[in-house]
N, C-alpha and C positions, 0 to 999 in steps of 0.2 A: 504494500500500500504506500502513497505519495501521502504525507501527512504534514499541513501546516500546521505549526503552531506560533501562536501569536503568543509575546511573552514567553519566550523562550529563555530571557537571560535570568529572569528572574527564580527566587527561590520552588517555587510550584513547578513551572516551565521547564525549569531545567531538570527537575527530577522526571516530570512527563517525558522529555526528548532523550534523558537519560536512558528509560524504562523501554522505549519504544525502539529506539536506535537499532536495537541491535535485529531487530528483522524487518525493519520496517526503513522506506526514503524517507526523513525529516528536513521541511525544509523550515528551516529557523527565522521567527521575524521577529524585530524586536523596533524600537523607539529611535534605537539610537546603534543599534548594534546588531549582529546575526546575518542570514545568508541574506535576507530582504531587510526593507526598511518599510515602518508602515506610520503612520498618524492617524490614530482608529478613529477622532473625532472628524477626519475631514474624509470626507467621500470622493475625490480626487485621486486624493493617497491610495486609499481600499482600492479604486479601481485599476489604478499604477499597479499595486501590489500583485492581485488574480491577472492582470496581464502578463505578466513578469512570473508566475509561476505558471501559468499554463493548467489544464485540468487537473484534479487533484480526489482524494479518494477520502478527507475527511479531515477536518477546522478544527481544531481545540485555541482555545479564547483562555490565556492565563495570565488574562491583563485588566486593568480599567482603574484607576483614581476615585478615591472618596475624603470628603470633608468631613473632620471630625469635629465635635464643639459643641456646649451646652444648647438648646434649642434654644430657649432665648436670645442667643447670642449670635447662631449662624443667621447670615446673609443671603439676600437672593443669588449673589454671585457663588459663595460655598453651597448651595443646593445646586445652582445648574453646574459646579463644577462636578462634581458626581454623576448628576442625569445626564451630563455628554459625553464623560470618558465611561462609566462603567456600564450607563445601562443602554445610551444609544450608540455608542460606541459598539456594543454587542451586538445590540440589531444591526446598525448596517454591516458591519462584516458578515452578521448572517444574510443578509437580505444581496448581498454582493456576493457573496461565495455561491447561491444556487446555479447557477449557469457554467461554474467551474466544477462544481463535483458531479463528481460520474454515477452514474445509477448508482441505488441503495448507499450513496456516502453518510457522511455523521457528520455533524459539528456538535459541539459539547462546551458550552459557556462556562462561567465560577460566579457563584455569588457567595454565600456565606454565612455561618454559623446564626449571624445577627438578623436574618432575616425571620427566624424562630426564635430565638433567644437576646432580646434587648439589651443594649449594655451602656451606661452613664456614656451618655454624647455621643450616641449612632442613631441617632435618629433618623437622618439622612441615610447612614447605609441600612438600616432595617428595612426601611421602605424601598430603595431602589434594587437592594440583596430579593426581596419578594416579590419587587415589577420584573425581575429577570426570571427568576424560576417560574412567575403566572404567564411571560410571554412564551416561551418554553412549549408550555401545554397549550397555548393556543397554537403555536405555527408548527405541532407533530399533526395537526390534524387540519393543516393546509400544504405542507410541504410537497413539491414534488416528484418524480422521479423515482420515490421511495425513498425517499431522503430519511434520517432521522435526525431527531436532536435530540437531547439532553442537557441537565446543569450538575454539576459536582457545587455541594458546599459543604466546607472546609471549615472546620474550627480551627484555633489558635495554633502555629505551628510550633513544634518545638522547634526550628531555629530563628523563631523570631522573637522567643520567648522571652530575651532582653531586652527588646527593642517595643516591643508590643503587648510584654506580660501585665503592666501595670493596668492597662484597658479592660481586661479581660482577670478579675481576682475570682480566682477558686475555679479556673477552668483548666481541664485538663487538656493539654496540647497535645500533635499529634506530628511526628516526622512528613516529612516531605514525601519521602520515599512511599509511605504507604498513603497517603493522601493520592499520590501517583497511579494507584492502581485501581481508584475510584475512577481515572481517566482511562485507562484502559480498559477497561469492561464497558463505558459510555461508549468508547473508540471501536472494538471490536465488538462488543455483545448485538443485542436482537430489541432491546426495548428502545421507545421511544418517548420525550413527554414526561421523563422520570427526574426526579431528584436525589442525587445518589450522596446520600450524608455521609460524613466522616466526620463524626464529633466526640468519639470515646474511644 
C-alpha cells in the first residue's frame, strides 16, 4: 500500500510511519519537513500536495493545532485557530484526498481523549476533538469508491508527559508506539465510521 501521512514528524506520526514502514510505501508530509510539504489550512497547499503524490491507497491525518485557555479568557481568534488547523484542516485533506485514493482506500483523522473527557481549559479542543469524530460518521456513509474513514483518539502520551502532564492530572498516559497500532487497524482493518480509543 502507498500511504500518506500527514504529520509525520511528529511524536504520533512518527510512531505510525515507524509501525507501517516496514511493509508498506510511506510517503511523509509534514509542515515544515518530510518527503512532501503541506499547509492543511490552505487548500492550494492540499491540492499541491495529492498532485505531487499521485494516487495513493490510504490518508492518516496526525496533525492539527489547538488553543488552550480558560473559556472566559479564549478569543474568537484562539477558537478559529483550532476550527482551521484541526478540524477543517481534516476535512479538506479529507474532502481532497477522495479522487486520489484508489478503490476501498482509508483515511483515519486524530482527535482526542478531551472530546469524552473535559479537562480545565479545553474547551475549545473538546468541542472540535467531537466535530471531528461526529464528521467521521457522517462522511463513512457518503464516501465513495468504498472509501472508508475513521478517527483514532488518543489520551495523554507518555512522551509528552513532561510537557503536557500538568493538563491532564490523574490520567494515565499511553506510549506512542501502541497509540500507533490504533492506526493500523483504522489503516488496514474493514470498519468504517469508528472511533478507535486509546485511553488506558
Amino acid at each position: 500500500m502507498k500511504i500518506v501521512i500527514v504529520g509525520a514528524s511528529g511524536t504520533i506520526g512518527s510512531a505510525v510511519s515507524t509501525l507501517l514502514a516496514s511493509q508498506h510505501e510511506i510517503v511523509r508530509v509534514g509542515h515544515r519537513q518530510g518527503d512532501a510539504r503541506v499547509d492543511m489550512t490552505d487548500g492550494a497547499s492540499i491540492a499541491a500536495l495529492f498532485d505531487a503524490t499521485g494516487p495513493f491507497d490510504a490518508l492518516v491525518v496526525a496533525s492539527g493545532n489547538l488553543a488552550f485557555g480558560p473559556l472566559a479568557q479564549l478569543s474568537d481568534e484562539q477558537w478559529q485557530f483550532g476550527l482551521e488547523s484541526k478540524l477543517m484542516g481534516q476535512i479538506k485533506l479529507t474532502r481532497a484526498a477522495i479522487p486520489y485514493l484508489r478503490e476501498g482506500g482509508s483515511i483515519t483523522l486524530t482527535s482526542g481523549i478531551v472530546s469524552e473527557v473535559p479537562i480545565q481549559g479545553g474547551a475549545s479542543a473538546t468541542t472540535i476533538n467531537g466535530a471531528i469524530e461526529h464528521f467521521a460518521k457522517a462522511a463513512a456513509c457518503e464516501l465513495p469508491k468504498g472509501l472508508r474513514i475513521n478517527v483514532v483518539s488518543p489520551t495523554l502520551l507518555t512522551e509528552s508527559r513532561e510537557a503536557y502532564g500538568p493538563f491532564f492530572p490523574g490520567f494515565e498516559s499511553v506510549p506512542a508506539a501502541r497509540v500507533a497500532l490504533a492506526y493500523q487497524r483504522a489503516v488496514m482493518g474493514v470498519q468504517s465510521g469508528q472511533v478507535f480509543k486509546v485511553f488506558d
